[in-house]
N, C-alpha and C positions, 0 to 999 in steps of 0.2 A: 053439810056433812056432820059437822058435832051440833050438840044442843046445849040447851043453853035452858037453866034452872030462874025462876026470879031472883031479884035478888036487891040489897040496899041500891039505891036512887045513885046510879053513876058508876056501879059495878057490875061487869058482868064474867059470871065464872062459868068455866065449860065442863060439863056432866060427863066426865068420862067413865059413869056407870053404862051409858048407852054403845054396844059395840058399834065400832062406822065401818060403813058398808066400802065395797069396791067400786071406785068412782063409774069402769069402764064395762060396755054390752061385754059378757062372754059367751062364744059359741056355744051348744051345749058336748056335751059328752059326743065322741065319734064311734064310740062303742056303747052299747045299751048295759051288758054285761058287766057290773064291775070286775068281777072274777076275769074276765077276757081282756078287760084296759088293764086288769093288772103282768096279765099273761107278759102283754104286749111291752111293757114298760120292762119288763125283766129281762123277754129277746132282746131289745133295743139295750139295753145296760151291759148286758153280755155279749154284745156283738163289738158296742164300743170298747169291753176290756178287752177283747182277745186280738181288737184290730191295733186296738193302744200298742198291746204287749207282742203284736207279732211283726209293727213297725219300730217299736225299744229296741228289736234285734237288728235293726239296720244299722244304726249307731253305738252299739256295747258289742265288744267282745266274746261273740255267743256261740258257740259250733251249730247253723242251723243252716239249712239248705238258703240260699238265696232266692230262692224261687217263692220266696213265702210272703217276702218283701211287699208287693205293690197289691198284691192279692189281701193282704193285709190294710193296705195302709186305702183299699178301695172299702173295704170292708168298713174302716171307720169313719169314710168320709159319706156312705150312707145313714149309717147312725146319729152322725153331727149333723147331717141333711134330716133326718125324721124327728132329732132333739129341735133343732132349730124352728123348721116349718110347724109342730106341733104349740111351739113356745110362741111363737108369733100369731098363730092363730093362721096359719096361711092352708094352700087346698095340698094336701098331702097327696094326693095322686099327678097333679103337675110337678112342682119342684123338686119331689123327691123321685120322680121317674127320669126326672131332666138328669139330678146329678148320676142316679144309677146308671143309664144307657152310656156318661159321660166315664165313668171311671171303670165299668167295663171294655168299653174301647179300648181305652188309655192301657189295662190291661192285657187285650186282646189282642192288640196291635202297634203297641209300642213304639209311636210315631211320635218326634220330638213336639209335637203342637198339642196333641193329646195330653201325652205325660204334663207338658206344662201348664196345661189349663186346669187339668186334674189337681194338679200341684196347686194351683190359685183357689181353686173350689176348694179343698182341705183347710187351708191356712185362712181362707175368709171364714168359711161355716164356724173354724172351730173358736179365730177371732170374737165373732160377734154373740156365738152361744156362751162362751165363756162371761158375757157380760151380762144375758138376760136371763141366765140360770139360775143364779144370782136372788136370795129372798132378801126382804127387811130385815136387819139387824140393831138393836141397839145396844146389845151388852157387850163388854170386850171378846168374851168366848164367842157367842155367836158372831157377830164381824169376822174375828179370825178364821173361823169354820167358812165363812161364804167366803172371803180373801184367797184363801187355801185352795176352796174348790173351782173358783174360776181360773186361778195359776195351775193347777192340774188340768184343767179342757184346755186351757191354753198349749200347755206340754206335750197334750196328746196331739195336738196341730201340730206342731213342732215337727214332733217324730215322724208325723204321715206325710209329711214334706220332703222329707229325709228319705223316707222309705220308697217315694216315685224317682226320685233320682233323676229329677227333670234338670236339663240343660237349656239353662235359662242365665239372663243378664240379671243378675243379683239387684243392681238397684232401682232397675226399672220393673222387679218382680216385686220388689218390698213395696214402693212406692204405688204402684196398682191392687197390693193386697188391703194394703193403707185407704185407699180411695176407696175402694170395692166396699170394705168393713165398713167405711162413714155412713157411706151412701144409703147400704142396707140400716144399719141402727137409728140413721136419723129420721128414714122412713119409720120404724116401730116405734120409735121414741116421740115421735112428731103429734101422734095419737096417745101413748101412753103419757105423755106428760103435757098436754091438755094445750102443745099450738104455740108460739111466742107470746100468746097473749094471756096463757096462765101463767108468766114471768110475774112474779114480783118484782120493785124495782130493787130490791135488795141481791136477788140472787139472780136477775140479769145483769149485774154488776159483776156481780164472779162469772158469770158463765163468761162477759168482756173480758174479765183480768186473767183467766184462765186464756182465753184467746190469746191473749196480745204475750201470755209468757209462750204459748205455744210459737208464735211467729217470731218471738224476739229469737228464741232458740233457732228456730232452721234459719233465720239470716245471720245470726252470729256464726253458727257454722259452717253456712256457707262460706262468709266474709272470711273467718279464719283460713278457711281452706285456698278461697284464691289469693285473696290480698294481703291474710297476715304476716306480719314479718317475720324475717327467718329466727330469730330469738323466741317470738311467742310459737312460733309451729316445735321450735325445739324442745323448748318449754313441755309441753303437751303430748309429745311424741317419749320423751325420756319418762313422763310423769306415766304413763300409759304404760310406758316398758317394765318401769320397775314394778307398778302391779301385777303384770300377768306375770313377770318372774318369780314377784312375791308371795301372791298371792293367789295366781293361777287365773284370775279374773278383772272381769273391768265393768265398774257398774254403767248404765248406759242412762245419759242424762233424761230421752223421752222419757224414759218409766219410772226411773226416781222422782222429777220432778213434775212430772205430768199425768201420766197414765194410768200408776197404782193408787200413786194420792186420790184421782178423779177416783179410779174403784171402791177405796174408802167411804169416802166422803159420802160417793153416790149411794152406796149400800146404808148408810147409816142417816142420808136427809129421804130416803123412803119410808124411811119407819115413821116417820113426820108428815112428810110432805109428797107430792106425787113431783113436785118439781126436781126431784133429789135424780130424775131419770135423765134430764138434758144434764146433769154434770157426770153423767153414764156414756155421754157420748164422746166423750175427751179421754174415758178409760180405756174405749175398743183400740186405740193407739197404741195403747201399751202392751195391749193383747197381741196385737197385730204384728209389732215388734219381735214377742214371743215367737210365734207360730212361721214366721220367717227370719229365724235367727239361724236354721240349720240350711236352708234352700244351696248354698254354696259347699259341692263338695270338698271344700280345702278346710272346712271349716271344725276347728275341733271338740267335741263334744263335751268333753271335761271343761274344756274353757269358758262353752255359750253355759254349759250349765251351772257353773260357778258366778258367771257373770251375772244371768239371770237371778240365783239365789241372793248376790251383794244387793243387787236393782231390789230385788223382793222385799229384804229387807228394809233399808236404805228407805223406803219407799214407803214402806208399813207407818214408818217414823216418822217422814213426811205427813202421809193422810192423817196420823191420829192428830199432829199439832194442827192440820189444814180443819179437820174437824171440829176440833176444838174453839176454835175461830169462827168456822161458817155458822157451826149451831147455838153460838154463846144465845142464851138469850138476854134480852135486856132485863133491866131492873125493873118498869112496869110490868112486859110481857109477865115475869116469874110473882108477880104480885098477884094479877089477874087470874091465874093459873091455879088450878088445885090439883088436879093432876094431868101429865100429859097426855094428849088422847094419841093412842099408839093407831098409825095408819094402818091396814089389811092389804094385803093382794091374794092370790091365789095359790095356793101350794106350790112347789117347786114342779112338781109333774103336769100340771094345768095350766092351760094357756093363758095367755096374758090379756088376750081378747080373741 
């Protein structure tokens, strides 16, 4: 990928006058037209804000007919299906007709199996585009700007979740939208970041420890839940309470400590490195989390969205010290170096292969 100049007997420094290319095949263009791909990108942009904005009214205080609801929230779960499939490189006329015939039904006919599958397709599409939307970032502005913009795709999951109004078992719905999101990202990611065997051993090491915090957490909370003792459930239960009292919100451990930092981290070792995409896949959790925080209609909106904003932050804080750590370099490395060769991908509207 980078070159590499002569140099004294035992040194070698890497020429980051030369730009580096894009490791992976990309399809070519699906439209010959620029003027028409760009047509196309603007319907797509505009179908997703109005679908955003016409499922925001299922959870805000808005005087608007109900009926706008699910006709809505179908509207952006095509848009996330045409963002995603384009983003992936996948065949736009299969999967995006799949999910269309799907949230038309679900509209059409408003059968609780529909509604909820519909509900599951929303909440994964918008999960996992929410992560591959996503460009290289190194500088603190730009980071914050892609940080930002994947918590907005996320939200508009959220809402179109909201907006089907599927009667569905909450934890066996989060828990399937969780699996669904892996499943799909590690597929893309399995290509975009070059296989387990472009691991370093350095950053197979984090991708383990990131593992084993993610497992430590769901068996700690399990075990709290069945076998803790009545002191520590109290404990937990009071400590919970006076937040949401206090402060209206409650940050949620996956995302602060797992999901937003993995988004950090991942958006800022791509500008580096292609492997910065497997610690991308520990983020769709966090996303996932998001996109199925409204699924429960008891569930109140001022609350998930307070809570989500403490998690966002909380989080941010997390990734930048996680960052700070993954990308130190060492003392050789920064000798060797004269400047850092900034990775490439492909604009945000072009696919990824």
């Amino acid at each position: 990928m980078s070159r590499t100049t002569p140099g004294p007997v035992g040194r070698r420094r890497l020429d980051a006058s030369q730009p580096v290319e894009y490791e992976q095949p990309v399809r070519g263009p699906r439209l010959e037209s620029a003027q028409a791909a760009r047509t196309v990108q603007l319907v797509v942009l505009a179908a997703w804000a109005i679908g955003f904005a016409g499922s925001t009214a299922a959870v805000i205080a808005i005087d608007v007919p109900t009926w706008i609801f699910r006709p809505s929230a179908a509207l952006l779960t095509i848009a996330l299906a045409v963002g995603l499939t384009h983003r992936a490189g996948g065949h736009m006329r299969i999967w995006v007709s799949i999910a269309s015939v799907l949230v038309v039904a679900a509209v059409v006919f408003e059968t609780s199996a529909l509604l909820a599958a519909a509900a599951m397709v929303t909440a994964t599409l918008a999960a996992v585009l929410a992560v591959v939307v996503t460009v290289p970032a190194d500088t603190s502005l730009d980071v914050a700007r892609e940080y930002l913009l994947a918590l907005a795709v996320a939200a508009s999951g959220a809402v179109g979740v909201a907006a089907w109004n599927a009667s569905v078992d909450v934890e066996a719905f989060s828990l399937l939208v969780a699996g669904a999101s892996l499943v799909l990202v590690l597929g893309l990611v399995w290509g975009l970041g070059a296989g387990l065997h472009g691991l370093g051993r350095l950053h197979l090491a984090w991708l383990v420890g990131i593992a084993v915090v993610l497992l430590a957490l769901i068996v700690y909370s399990e075990v709290v839940r069945t076998h803790g003792s009545q002191n520590l459930v109290e404990l937990i239960d009071d400590a919970v309470y006076w937040m949401r009292t206090t402060i209206g919100g409650v940050p949620r451990p996956v995302e602060v400590l797992l999901g937003f930092p993995a988004l950090l981290v991942g958006i800022r070792m791509r500008s580096r490195r292609r492997e910065g995409w497997w610690i991308q896949v520990f983020a769709v959790l966090g996303t996932a989390v998001m996109t199925t925080a409204l699924v429960s209609p008891s569930a109140y909106p001022s609350y998930v969205g307070l809570s989500t904003l403490y998690s966002a932050v909380l989080g941010y804080l997390v990734g930048l010290l996680a960052a700070k750590i993954v990308l130190k370099r060492s003392s050789g490395s920064s000798r060797r170096v004269v400047q850092a060769v900034v990775r490439v991908e492909p604009d945000r509207f072009s696919g990824l292969r």
